[in-house]
N, C-alpha and C positions, 0 to 999 in steps of 0.2 A: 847312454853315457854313465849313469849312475845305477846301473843294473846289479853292479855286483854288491850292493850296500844290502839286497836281498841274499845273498849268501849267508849259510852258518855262521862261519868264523867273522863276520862283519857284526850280524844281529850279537852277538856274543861281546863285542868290540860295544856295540853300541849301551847294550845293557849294562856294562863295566861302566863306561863312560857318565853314561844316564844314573848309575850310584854313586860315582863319585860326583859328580854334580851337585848331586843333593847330600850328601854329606858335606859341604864346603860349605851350604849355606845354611845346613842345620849347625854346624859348628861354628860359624859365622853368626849368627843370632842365637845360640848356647851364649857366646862371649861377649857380645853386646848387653846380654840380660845379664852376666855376670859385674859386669860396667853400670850398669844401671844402680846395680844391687849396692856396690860398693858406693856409690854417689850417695845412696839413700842412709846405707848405713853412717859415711862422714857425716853428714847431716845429722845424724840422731844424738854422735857422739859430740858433736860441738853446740846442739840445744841440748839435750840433757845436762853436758856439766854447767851450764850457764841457769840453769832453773836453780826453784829455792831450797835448798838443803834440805835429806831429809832426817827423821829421828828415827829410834830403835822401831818402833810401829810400823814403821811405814815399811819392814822389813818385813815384815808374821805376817802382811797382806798384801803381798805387790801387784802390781795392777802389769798392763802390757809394757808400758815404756817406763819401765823401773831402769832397766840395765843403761847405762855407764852416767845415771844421778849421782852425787855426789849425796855421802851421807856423813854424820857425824856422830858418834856415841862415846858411851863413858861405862867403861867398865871396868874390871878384873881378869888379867889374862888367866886362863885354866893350861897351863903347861903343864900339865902332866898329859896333857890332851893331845899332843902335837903332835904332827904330820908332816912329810915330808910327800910333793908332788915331784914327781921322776923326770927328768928328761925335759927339764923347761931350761934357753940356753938366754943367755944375752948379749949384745953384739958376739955375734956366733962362738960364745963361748958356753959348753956344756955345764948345768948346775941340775939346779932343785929352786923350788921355792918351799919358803918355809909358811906354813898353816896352823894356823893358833885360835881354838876358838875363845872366843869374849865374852864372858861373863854377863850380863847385864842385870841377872835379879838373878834371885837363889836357883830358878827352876829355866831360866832363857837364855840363850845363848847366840851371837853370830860370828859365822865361821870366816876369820881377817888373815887372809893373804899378807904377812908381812914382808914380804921382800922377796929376795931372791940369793941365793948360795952358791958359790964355786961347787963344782963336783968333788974338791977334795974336801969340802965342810958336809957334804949329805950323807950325815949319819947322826941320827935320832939320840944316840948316847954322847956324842960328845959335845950335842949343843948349849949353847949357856941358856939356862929355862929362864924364859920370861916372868916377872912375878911383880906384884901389885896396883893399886889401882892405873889405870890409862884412861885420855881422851884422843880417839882415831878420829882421824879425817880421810875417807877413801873414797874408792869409784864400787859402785854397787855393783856385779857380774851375776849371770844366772848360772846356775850350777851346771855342769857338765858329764855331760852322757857318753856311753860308750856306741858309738855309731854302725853299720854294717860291719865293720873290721877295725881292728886295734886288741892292743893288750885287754887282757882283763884284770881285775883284781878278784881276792877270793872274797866269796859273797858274806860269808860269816867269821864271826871274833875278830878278834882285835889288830890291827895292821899298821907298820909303824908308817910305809909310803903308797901312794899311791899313783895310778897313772892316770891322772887325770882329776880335778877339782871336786870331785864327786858330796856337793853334801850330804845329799841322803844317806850315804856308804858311812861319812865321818860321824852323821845322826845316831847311825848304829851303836858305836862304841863309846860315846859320852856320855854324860848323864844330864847332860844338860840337852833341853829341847832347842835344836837348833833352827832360824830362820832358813826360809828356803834358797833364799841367796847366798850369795858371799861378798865380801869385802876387799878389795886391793887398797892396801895401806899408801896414800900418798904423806900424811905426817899423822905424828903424836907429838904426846906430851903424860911424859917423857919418852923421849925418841928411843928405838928401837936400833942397839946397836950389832955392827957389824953384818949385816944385809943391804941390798943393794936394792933400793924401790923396785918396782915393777914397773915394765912398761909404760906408759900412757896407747891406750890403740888408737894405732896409724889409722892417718887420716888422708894417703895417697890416695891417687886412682890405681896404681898397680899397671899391669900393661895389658889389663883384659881389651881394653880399645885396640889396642896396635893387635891384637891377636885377631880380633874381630876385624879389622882393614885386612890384615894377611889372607884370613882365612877367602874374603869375598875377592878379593885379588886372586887366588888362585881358581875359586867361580870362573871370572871376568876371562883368565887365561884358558883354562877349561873352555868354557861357552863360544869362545871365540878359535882358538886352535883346531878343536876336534874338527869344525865342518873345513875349517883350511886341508886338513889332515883327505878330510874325503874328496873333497876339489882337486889336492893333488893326485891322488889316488884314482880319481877318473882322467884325468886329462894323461896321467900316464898310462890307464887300457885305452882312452882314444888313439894314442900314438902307436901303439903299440897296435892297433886293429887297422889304422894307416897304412903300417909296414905292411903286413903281412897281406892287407889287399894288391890284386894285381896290378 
């Protein structure tokens, strides 16, 4: 009854079958660990901002669970220093953020995300330059790499934007030593005008769960169809060997 399951074009059917199987479940637990991930990280960002503030120090040596503490410093903007990040949008609208790093002693510096800019303000010459003393209150972020794929920026001299938060890259051209983190400005004093804060990061779950239920749903549909599939498939050669007997 089940004989022809031993056929080429079957074992071929089954082998198809038998990867997609296991790609449904490896995509199915890919997206649950992505759900996890995201669980862990809202955790981080809602204990981190709730710890005790920290000071310029606690920048030049950050420990694992620096990023998204809240810090506060007191310095001198260096605008002549300023940088513009490409391609950053808000409520889906296309901008820049704007990068300023901060002064804090003759020779130190941290580099503070202050806001964010429509696309038609993202131009380095016609921004109004920030200048004298400030006290920032922001969210700490770790500097930002360029990963398997994306733009790049040029590795040397001076560059007025970039793609991506890169301090090391902005270390290059200042003369100031800058901490290895960064800054996203939630207030000063004096407020920093015509920029739009930065985000706070989202602390959804995102829909990696429902992706993860789909993906094991079409397992469950898989696992259960395919032998339907060969049950039909035999009881139609049994009829078929019915007829054709005498």
């Amino acid at each position: 009854m089940y004989s022809f399951v031993r056929e080429p074009k079957w074992i071929v059917a089954h082998t198809l079958a038998l990867i997609l199987l296991i790609a449904f479940v490896l995509a199915g637990i890919w997206q649950f660990g992505r759900h996890q991930n995201r669980i862990d990280r809202n955790d981080a960002v809602t204990d981190r901002e709730r710890a005790p503030m920290l000071g310029d120090i606690d920048l030049f040596e950050p420990g694992d669970a620096i990023e998204f503490r809240i810090a506060k410093l007191d310095g001198v903007w260096s605008s002549d220093d300023v940088v513009l990040i490409r391609n950053r949008s808000h409520q889906d609208v296309a901008g820049c953020h704007l990068a300023v790093p901060l002064a804090i002693s003759e020779s130190q510096g941290v580099l503070v995300v202050a806001g964010w800019l429509h696309e038609t303000s993202c131009a380095v010459e016609e921004l109004v330059p920030l200048s004298g003393k400030v006290s920032v209150t922001g969210r700490v972020r770790l500097s930002q790499s360029r990963g398997a794929i994306g733009p790049r920026d040029r590795p040397d001299g001076i560059i007025p934007t970039l793609a991506r938060t890169d301090v090391a890259r902005v270390d290059q051209q200042v003369a100031l030593s800058l901490a290895p983190v960064y800054v996203e400005l939630i207030s000063s004093n004096p407020p920093v005008a015509d920029v739009i804060a930065v985000d706070r990061p989202p602390t959804d779950l995102g829909p990696h769960l429902a992706y993860a239920v789909q993906w094991f749903l079409f397992f469950a549909v898989g696992a259960i169809g395919y032998p339907l599939v060969l049950r039909r498939q035999a009881r139609k050669g049994n009829l078929e060997d019915l007829e054709d007997s005498p």
